[in-house]
N, C-alpha and C positions, 0 to 999 in steps of 0.2 A: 852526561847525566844532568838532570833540570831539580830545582829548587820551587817548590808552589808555597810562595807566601801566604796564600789564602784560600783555606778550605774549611768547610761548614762540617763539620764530620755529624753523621748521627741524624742530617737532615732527611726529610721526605721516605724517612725510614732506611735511608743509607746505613747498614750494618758495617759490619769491620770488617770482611770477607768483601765483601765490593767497595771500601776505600782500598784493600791491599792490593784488588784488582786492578784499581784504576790508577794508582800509581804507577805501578809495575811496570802497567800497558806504557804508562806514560813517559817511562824511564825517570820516574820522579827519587832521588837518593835522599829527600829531606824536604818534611813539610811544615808549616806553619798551620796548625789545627785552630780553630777561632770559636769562642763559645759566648752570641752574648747574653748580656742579663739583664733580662726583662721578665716581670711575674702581674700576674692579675690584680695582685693588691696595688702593685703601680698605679694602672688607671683609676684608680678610686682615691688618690691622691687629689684637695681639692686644687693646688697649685698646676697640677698637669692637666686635671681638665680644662682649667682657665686657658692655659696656654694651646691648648687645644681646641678652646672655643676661639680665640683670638687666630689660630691659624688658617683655620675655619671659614673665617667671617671676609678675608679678605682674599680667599680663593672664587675665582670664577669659573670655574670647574662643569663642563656638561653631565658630570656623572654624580651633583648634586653631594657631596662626603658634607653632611654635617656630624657637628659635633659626635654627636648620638652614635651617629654610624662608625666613623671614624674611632672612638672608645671601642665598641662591639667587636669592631675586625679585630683590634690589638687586643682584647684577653683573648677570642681567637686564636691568635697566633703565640699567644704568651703560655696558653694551654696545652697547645701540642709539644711548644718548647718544654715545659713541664714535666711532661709525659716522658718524652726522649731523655733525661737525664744525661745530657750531655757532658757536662763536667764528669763525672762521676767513670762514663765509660771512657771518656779522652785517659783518666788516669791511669786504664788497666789495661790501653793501648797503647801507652808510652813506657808503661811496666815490662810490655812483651819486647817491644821494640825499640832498648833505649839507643839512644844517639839518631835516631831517624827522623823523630817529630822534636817540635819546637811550641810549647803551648801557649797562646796569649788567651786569656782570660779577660772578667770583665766584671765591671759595676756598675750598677745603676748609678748616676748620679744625681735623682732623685730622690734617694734616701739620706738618712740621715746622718749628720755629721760621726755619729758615732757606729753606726751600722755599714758605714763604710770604711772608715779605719779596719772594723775588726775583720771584713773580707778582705783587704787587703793585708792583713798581717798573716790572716788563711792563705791566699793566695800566695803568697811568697815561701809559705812554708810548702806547702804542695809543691813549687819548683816552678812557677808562670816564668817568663821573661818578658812579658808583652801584655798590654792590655789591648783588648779591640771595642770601640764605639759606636753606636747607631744613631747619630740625633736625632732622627725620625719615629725608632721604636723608641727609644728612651725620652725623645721630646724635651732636648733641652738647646739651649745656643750656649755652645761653645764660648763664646766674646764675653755672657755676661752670666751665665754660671759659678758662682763661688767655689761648690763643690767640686769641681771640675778643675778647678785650681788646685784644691787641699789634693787632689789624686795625680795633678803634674808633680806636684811638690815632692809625694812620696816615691813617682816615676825615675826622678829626676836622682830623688838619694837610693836609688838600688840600680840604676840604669838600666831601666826599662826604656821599650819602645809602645809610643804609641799608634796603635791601626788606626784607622778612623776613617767609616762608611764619609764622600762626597757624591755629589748626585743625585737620583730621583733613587725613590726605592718602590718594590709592589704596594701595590690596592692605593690608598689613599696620596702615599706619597709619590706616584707618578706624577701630582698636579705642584709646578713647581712651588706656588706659593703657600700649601702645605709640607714642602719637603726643604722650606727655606733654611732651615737652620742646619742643611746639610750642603750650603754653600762653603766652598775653601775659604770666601774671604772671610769668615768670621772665626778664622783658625788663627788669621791674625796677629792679634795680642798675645795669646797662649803663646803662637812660636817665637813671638819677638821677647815676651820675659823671660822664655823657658829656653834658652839658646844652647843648651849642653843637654835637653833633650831630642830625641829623636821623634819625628812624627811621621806617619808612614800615610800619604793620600789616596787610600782607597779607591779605585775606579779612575782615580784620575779628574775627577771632578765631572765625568763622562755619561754615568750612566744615565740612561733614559729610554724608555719605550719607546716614546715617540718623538723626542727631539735629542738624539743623541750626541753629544759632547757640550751639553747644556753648559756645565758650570768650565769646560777644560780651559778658556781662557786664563780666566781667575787661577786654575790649579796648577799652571806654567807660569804663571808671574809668580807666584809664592817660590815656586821651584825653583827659576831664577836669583830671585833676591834673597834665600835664607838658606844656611849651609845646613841646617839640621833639618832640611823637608825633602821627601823621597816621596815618592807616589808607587803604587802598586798595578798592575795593568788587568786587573782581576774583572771579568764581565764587558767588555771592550776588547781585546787584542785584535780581531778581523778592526774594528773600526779602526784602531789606531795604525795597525802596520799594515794597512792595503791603503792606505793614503798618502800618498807622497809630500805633500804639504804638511801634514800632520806627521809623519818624522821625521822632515827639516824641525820643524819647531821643537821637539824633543831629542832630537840629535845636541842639543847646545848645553843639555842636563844628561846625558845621556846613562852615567854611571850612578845617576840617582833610581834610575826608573827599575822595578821588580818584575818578574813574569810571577801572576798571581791566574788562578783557573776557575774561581769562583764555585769548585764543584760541591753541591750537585746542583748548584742553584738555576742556573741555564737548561734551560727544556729542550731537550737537542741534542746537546752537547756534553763533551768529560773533559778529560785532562788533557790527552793524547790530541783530541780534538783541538783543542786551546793552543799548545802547544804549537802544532802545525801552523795554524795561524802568525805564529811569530817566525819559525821555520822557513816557512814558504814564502815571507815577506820579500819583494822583488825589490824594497826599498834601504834593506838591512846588509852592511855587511855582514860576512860570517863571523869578526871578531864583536860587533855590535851585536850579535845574536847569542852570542857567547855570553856577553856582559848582563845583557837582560834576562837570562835563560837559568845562571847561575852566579858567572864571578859578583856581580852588587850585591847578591843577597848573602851572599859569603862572609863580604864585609860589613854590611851592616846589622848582621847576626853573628857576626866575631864566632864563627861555624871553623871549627878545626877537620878541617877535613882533608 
C-alpha cells in the first residue's frame, strides 16, 4: 500500500467520487489532502504588487508576464480556487473517511498579523497537522518574510509540518526569475532557526516545463546538511527515478524522500500512473521503493498504521 503526500483534492473540478477512484486504483491507504490559500483581495494588496512588479522587471521572459498580466492570471486562479471551496469539502471527506486522509492547510502570509493568528487557531481547531505553501501564488520569500516566521513559530509549538511548493510553477511562474522565491535556498534561514521543525521540499526543487530539475541541486544540499528537511517527489518521479545519476544523488538521503502524485495537477497523468514510475525504477531497490512508497512517510507523519 502507497502513502500520496501530496494531493490538490477538489481541483480542475476533481469531485470525491474520482479522488476515491484514483486512490484506490492507486492502492493509495493514506493521503495528504493540500488546500492552499490564496484570494483576490490578495493581489490588491499594494505590498504584493510591488513585489510583483519587481519580479517582473528582472525577468527576460519571451512571453512578455508583466505586472498587469501576471496580477490578472492570479485572481484568475484565485477565483476558481474560490469557487471549489476546497477547505470546506476536504472536511466532509475526512468526516466519511477518518484515519485515511491527513489535512495540511494554509495561510496566506500576506495578511495580517492578526488575521493570521486567528486562521491558524481555526485551523488547529478543525484538526490540520500540516500547513502547505506556494511562494509563487502567495508571492512572498521565504528568507525575509516576518510573517512567515510568526507561522514557524506556531508550526513549531503544535508540531506541524511544513509542505512547501520549490520550483517553477504554471503560467507566469514557469519563468524562473518570476518563480525566484520558490528556490530551496531561501528556505535556508527558516530551517536553520526552526531546527525541531519539519519542512517538507515539494517537487524537490525539480519542477519545470522546460528546464526540469531547475532548483534540484540546491534542494539536495539542504537535504544533505539539515536533519529537519525532507523533500516530496510530487510532479517529477519519471524525471527522478529513470535517472541513474539522479538516484545516486538521493540515495545518500534516501529516508528523507516521500512518493507525493501531485494529482490532478499533471495532464496525463493520476496516482497509479505516478506510482509506477517509482515501481518501475530500474535504479530502486525493492526495499528503496518501499521506503519512498510508504515507510518515510509513515515516520514522518507519526501515521499508526
Amino acid at each position: 500500500m502507497v502513502i500520496d503526500f501530496h494531493i490538490h483534492p477538489f481541483l480542475f473540478n476533481v469531485n470525491e467520487k474520482m479522488i476515491l477512484e484514483a486512490i484506490n486504483k492507486a492502492q493509495v491507504s493514506h493521503a495528504v489532502l493540500l488546500t492552499p490559500d490564496y484570494a483576490v483581495r490578495d493581489y490588491d494588496n499594494p505590498k504584493v504588487i510591488k513585489k510583483i512588479e519587481e519580479l517582473t522587471k528582472s525577468s527576460e521572459s519571451i512571453f512578455d508576464w508583466t505586472a498587469e498580466k501576471v496580477i490578472y492570471f492570479l485572481k484568475r486562479m484565485a477565483l476558481e480556487r474560490e469557487k471549489q471551496k476546497r477547505e470546506e469539502r476536504v472536511l466532509k471527506l475526512i468526516s466519511k473517511f477518518p484515519g485515511r486522509f491527513t489535512w495540511f492547510g494554509s495561510v496566506n502570509p500576506n495578511r495580517s498579523e492578526d488575521e493570521i493568528k486567528t486562521k491558524l487557531k481555526n485551523l488547529k481547531k478543525l484538526g490540520v497537522r500540516g500547513l502547505k505553501f506556494l511562494p509563487t501564488f502567495q508571492v512572498f520569500n521565504p528568507a525575509t518574510c516576518d510573517n512567515f516566521k510568526t507561522i514557524c513559530d506556531f508550526c513549531a509549538k503544535n508540531n506541524w509540518i511544513i509542505l512547501i511548493h520549490t520550483g517553477c510553477d504554471p503560467g507566469p511562474f514557469e519563468v524562473p526569475e518570476i518563480a525566484k522565491f520558490a528556490n530551496p535556498e531561501n528556505l535556508i534561514p527558516v530551517i536553520e532557526e526552526y531546527d525541531n521543525l519539519k519542512f517538507v521540499l515539494a517537487h524537490m526543487g525539480s519542477y519545470s516545463a522546460f528546464k526540469m530539475g531547475i532548483w534540484l541541486k540546491e534542494a539536495l544540499n539542504i537535504l544533505y546538511k539539515y536533519d529537519n528537511a525532507y523533500a516530496d517527489t510530487s510532479a517529477v518521479n519519471y524525471f527522478v527515478f529513470n535517472n541513474k545519476d539522479i538516484v545516486n544523488m538521493i540515495r545518500k538521503v534516501l529516508d528523507k524522500i516521500v512518493f507525493g502524485s501531485d494529482f490532478p495537477s499533471i495532464a496525463g497523468s493520476d496516482i497509479a500512473y505516478e506510482v509506477l514510475a517509482v515501481r518501475r525504477s530500474p535504479y530502486l531497490t525493492n526495499d528503496e521503493k518501499l521506503k519512498i512508497l510508504r515507510l518515510n512517510a509513515v515516520k514522518i507523519l507519526n501515521l499508526k498504521i
